[in-house]
N, CA, C and O atoms as CSV, one atom per row, in Angstrom:
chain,resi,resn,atom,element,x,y,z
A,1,UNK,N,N,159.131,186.983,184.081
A,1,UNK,CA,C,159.393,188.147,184.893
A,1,UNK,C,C,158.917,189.418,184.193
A,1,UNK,O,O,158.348,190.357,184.749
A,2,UNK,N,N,159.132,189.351,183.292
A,2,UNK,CA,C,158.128,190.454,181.931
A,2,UNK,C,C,157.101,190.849,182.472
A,2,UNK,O,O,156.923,191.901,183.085
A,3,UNK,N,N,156.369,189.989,182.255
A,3,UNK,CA,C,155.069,189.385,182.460
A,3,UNK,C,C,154.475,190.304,184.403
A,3,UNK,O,O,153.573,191.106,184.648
A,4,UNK,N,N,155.281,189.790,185.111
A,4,UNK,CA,C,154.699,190.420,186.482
A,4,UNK,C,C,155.302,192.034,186.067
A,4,UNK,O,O,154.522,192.894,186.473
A,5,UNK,N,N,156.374,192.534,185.435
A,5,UNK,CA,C,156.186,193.786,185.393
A,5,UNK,C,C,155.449,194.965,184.985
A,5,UNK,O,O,155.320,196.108,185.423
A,6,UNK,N,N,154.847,194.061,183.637
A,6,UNK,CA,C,153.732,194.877,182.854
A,6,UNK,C,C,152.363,194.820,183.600
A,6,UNK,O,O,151.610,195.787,183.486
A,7,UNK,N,N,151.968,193.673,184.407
A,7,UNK,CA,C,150.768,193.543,184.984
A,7,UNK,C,C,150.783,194.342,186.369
A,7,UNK,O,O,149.730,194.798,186.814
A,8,UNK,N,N,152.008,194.504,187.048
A,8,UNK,CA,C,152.318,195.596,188.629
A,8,UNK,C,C,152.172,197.061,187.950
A,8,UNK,O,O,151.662,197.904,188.688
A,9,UNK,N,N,152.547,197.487,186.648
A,9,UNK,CA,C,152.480,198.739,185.888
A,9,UNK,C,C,151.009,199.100,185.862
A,9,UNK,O,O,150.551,200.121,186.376
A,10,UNK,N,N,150.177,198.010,185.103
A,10,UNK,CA,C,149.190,198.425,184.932
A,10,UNK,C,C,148.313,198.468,186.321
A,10,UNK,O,O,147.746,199.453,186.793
A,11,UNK,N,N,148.356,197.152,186.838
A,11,UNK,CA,C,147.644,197.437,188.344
A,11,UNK,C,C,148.066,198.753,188.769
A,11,UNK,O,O,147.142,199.560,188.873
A,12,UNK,N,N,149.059,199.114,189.001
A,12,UNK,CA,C,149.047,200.438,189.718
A,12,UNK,C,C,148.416,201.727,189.171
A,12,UNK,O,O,147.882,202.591,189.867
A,13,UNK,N,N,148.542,201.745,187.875
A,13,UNK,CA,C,148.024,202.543,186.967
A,13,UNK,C,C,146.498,202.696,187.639
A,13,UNK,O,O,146.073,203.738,188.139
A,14,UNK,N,N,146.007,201.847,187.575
A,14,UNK,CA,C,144.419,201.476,187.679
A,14,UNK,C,C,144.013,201.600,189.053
A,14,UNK,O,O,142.800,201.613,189.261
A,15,UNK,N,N,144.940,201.710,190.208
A,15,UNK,CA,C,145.269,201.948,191.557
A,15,UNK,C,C,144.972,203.783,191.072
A,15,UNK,O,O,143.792,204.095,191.232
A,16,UNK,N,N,145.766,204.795,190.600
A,16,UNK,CA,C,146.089,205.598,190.647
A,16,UNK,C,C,144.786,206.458,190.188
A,16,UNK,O,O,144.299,207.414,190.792
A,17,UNK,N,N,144.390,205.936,189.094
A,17,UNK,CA,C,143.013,206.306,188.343
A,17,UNK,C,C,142.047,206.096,189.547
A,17,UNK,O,O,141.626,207.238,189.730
A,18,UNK,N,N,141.548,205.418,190.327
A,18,UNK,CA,C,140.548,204.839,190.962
A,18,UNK,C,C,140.601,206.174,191.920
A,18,UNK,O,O,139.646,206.948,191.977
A,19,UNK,N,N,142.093,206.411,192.838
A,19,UNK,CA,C,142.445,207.066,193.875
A,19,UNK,C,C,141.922,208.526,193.732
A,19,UNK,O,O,141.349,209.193,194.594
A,20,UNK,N,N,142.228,208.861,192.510
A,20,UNK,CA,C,141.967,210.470,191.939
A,20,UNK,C,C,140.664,210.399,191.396
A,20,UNK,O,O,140.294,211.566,191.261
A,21,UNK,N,N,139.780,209.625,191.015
A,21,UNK,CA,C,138.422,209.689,190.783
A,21,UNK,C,C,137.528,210.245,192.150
A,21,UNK,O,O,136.757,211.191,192.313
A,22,UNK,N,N,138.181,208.863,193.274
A,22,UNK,CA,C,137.602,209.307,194.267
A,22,UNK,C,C,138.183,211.057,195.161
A,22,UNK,O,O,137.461,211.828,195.794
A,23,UNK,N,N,139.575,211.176,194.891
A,23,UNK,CA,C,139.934,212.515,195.508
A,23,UNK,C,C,140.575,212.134,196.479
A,23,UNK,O,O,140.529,212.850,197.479
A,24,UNK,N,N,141.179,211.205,196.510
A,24,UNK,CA,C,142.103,210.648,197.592
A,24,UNK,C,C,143.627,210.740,197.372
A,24,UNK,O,O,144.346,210.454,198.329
A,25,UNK,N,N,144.293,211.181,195.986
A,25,UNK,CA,C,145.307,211.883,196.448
A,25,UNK,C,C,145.212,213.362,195.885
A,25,UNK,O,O,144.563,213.859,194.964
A,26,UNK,N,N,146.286,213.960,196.976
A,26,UNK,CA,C,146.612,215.370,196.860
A,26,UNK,C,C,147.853,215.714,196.070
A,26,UNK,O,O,148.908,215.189,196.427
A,27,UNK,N,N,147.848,216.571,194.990
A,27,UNK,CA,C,149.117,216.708,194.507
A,27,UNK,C,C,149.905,217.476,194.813
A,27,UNK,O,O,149.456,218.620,194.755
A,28,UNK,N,N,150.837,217.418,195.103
A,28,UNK,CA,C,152.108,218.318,195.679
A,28,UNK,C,C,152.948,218.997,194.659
A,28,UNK,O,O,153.940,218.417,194.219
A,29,UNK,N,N,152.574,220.357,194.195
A,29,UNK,CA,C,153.084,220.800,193.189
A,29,UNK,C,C,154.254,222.189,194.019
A,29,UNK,O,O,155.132,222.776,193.387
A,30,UNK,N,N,153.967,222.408,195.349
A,30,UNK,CA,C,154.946,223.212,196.190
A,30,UNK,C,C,154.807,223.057,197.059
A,30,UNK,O,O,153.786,222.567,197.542
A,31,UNK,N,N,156.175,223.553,197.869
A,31,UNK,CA,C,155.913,223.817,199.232
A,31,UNK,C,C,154.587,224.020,200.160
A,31,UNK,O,O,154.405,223.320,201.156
A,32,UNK,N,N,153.824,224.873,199.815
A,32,UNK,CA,C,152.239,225.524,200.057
A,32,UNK,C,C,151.568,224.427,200.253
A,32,UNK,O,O,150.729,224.210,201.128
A,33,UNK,N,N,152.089,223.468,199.111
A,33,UNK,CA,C,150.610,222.193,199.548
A,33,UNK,C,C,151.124,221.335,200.401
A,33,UNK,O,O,150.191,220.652,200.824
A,34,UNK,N,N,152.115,221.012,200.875
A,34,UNK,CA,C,152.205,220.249,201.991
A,34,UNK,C,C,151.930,220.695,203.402
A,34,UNK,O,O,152.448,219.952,204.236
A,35,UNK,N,N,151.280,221.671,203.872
A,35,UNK,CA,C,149.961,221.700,204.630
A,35,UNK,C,C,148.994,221.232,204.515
A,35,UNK,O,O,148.256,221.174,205.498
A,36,UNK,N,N,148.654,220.791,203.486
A,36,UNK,CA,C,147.011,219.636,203.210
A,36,UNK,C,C,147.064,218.485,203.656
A,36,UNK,O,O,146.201,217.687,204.020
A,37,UNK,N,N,148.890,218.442,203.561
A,37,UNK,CA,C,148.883,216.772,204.008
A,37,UNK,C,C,148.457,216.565,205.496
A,37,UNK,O,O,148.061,217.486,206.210
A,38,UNK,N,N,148.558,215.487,205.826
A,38,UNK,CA,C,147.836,214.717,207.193
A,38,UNK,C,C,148.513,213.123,206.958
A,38,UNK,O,O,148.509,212.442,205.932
A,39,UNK,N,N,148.976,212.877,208.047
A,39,UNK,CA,C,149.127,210.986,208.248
A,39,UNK,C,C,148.089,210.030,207.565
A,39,UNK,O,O,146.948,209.844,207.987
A,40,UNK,N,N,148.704,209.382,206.323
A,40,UNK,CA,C,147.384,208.505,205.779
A,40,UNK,C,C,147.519,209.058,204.591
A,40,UNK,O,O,147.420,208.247,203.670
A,41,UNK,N,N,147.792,210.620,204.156
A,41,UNK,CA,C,147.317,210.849,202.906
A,41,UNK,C,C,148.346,210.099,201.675
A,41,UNK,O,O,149.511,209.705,201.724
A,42,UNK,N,N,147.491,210.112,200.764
A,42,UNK,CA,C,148.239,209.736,199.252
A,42,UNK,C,C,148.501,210.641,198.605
A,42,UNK,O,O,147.639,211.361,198.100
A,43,UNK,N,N,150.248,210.884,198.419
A,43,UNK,CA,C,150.323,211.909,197.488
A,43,UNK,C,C,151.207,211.455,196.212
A,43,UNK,O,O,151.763,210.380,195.987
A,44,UNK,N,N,151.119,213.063,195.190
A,44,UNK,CA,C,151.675,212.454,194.124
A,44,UNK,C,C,152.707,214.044,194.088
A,44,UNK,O,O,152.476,215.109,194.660
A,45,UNK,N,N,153.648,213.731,193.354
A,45,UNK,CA,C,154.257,214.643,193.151
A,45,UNK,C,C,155.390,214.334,191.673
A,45,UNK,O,O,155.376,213.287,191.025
A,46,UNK,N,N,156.000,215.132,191.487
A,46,UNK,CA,C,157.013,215.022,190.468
A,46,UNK,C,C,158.538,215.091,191.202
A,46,UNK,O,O,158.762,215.450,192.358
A,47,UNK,N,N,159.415,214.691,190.300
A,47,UNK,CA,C,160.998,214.929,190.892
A,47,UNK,C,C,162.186,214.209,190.104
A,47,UNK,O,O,162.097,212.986,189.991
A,48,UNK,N,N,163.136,214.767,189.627
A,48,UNK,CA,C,163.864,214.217,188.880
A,48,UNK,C,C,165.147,213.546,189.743
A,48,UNK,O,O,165.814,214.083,190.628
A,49,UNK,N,N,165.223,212.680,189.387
A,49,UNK,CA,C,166.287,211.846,189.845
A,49,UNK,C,C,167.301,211.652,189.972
A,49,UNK,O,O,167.463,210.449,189.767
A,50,UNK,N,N,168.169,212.099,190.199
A,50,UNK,CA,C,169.968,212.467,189.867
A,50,UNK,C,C,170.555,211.199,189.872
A,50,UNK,O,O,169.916,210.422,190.583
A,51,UNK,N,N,171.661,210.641,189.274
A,51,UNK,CA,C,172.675,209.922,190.251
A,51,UNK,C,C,173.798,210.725,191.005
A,51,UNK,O,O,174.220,211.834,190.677
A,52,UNK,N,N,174.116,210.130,191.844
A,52,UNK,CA,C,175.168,210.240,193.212
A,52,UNK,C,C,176.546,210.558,192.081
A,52,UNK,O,O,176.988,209.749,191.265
A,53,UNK,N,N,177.116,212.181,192.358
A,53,UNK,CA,C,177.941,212.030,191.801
A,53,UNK,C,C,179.040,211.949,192.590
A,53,UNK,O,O,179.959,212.766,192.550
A,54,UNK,N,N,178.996,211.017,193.298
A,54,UNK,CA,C,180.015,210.342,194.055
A,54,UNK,C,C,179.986,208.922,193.234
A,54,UNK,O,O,180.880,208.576,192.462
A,55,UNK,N,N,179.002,208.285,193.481
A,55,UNK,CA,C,179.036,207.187,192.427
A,55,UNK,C,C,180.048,207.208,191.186
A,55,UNK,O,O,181.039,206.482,191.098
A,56,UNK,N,N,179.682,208.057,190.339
A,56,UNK,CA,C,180.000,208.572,188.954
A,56,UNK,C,C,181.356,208.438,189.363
A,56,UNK,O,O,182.030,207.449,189.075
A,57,UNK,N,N,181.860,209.590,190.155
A,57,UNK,CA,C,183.449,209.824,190.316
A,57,UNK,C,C,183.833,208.824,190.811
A,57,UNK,O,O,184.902,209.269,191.230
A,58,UNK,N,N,183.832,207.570,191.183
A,58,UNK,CA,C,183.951,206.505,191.777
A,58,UNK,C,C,184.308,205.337,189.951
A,58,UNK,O,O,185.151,204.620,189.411
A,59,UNK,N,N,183.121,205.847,189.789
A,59,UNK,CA,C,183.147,204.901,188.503
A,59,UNK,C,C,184.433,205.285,187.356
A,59,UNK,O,O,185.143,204.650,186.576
A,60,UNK,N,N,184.317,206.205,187.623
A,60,UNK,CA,C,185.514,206.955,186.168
A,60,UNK,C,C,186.835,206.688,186.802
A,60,UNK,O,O,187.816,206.612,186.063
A,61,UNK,N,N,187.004,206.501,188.391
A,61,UNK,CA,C,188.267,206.228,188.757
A,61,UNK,C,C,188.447,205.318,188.512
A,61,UNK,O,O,189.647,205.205,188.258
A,62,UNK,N,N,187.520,203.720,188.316
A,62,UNK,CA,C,187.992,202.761,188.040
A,62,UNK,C,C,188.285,202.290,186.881
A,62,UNK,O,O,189.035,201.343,186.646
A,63,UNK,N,N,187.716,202.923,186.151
A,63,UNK,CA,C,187.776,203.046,184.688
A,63,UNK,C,C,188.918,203.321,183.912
A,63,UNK,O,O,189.383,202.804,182.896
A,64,UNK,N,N,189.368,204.560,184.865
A,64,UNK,CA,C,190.695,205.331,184.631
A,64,UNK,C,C,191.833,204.006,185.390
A,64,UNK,O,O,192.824,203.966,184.662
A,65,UNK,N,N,191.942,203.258,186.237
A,65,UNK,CA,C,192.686,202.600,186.769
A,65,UNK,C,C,192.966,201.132,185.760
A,65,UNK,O,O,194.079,200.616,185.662
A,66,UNK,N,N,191.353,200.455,184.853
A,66,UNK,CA,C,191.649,199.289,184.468
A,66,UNK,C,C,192.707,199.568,183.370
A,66,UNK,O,O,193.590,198.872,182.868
A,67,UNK,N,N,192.192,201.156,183.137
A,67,UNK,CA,C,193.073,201.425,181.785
A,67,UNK,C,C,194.749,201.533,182.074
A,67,UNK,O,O,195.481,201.184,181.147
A,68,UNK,N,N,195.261,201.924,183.112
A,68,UNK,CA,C,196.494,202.116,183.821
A,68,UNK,C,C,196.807,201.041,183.720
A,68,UNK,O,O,197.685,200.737,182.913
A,69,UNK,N,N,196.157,200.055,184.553
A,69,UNK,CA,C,196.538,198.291,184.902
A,69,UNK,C,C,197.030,197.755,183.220
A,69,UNK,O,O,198.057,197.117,182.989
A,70,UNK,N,N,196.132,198.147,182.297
A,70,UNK,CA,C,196.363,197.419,181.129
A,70,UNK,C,C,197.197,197.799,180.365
A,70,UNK,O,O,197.518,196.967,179.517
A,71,UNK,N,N,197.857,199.074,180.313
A,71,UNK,CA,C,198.745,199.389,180.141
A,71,UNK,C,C,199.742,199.299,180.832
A,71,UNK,O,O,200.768,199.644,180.245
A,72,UNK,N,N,199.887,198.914,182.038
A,72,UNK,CA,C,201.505,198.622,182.765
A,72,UNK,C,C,201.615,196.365,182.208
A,72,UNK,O,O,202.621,195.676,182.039
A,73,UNK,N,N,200.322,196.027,182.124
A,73,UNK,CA,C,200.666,194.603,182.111
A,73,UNK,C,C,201.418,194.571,180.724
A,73,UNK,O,O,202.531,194.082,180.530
A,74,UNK,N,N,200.599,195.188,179.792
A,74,UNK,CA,C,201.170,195.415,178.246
A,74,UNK,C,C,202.716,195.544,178.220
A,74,UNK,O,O,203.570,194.833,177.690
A,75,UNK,N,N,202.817,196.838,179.066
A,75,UNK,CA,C,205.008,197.258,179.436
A,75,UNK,C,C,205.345,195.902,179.472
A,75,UNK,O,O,205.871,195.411,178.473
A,76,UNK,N,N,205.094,195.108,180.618
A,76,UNK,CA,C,205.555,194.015,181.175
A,76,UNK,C,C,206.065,193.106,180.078
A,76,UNK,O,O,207.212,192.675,179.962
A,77,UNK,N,N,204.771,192.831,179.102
A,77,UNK,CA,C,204.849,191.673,178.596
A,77,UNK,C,C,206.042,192.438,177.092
A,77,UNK,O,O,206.625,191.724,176.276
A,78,UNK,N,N,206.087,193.505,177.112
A,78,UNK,CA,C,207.047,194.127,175.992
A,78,UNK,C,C,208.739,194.104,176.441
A,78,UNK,O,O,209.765,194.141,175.762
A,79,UNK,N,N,208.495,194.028,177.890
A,79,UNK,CA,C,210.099,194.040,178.378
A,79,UNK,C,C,210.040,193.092,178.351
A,79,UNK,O,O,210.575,193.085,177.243
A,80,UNK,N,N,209.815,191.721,178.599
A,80,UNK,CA,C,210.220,190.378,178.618
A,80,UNK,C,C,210.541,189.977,177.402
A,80,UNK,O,O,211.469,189.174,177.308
A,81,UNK,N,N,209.630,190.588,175.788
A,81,UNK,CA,C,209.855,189.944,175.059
A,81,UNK,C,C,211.446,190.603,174.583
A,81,UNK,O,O,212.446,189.957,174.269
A,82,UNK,N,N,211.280,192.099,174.657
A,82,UNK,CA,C,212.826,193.074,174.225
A,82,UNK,C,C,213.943,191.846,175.432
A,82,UNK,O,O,214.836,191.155,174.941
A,83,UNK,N,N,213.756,191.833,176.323
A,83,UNK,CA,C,214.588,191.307,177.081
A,83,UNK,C,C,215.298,189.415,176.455
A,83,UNK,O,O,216.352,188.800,176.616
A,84,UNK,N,N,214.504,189.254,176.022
A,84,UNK,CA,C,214.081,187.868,175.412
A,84,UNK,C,C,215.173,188.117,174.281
A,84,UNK,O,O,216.335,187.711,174.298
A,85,UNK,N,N,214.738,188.645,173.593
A,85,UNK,CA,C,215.950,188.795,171.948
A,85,UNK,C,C,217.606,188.839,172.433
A,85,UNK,O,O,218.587,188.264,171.962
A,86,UNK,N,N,217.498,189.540,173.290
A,86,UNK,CA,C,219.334,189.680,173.248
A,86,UNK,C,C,219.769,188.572,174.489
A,86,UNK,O,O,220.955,188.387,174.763
């Protein structure tokens, strides 16, 4: 599986080189240039990627909860044993 990822990397690579030799894509560096575009065209652009910070807050709640859970099972197993002695 390696193997098909490094070879789809480079194919595309070599896709990308070929495209811009010939002038077939347009780069989208603002607003302004997406008037050049047209149906069909190839573009390239930049953009950073966020995650969903809904995700995130999603994640830390559960996080925050296994830690709750493991601490109430812990109580549990401490009252049975205190309960246990006398």
């Amino acid at each position: 599986m390696r193997k098909e990822f490094i070879h789809l990397r480079l194919y595309i690579c070599k896709i990308i080189f070929l495209f811009r030799r010939k002038g077939l894509i347009i780069e989208v560096n603002n607003t302004s240039d997406l008037d050049k575009l047209s149906n069909g065209c190839f573009v390239r652009f930049e953009s950073k990627l966020e995650r969903n910070p809904l995700i995130s807050l999603l994640e830390s709640f559960e996080q925050m909860m296994v830690v709750v859970m493991t601490f109430q099972s812990q109580q549990r197993v401490e009252k049975r044993v205190t309960n246990k002695k006398y």
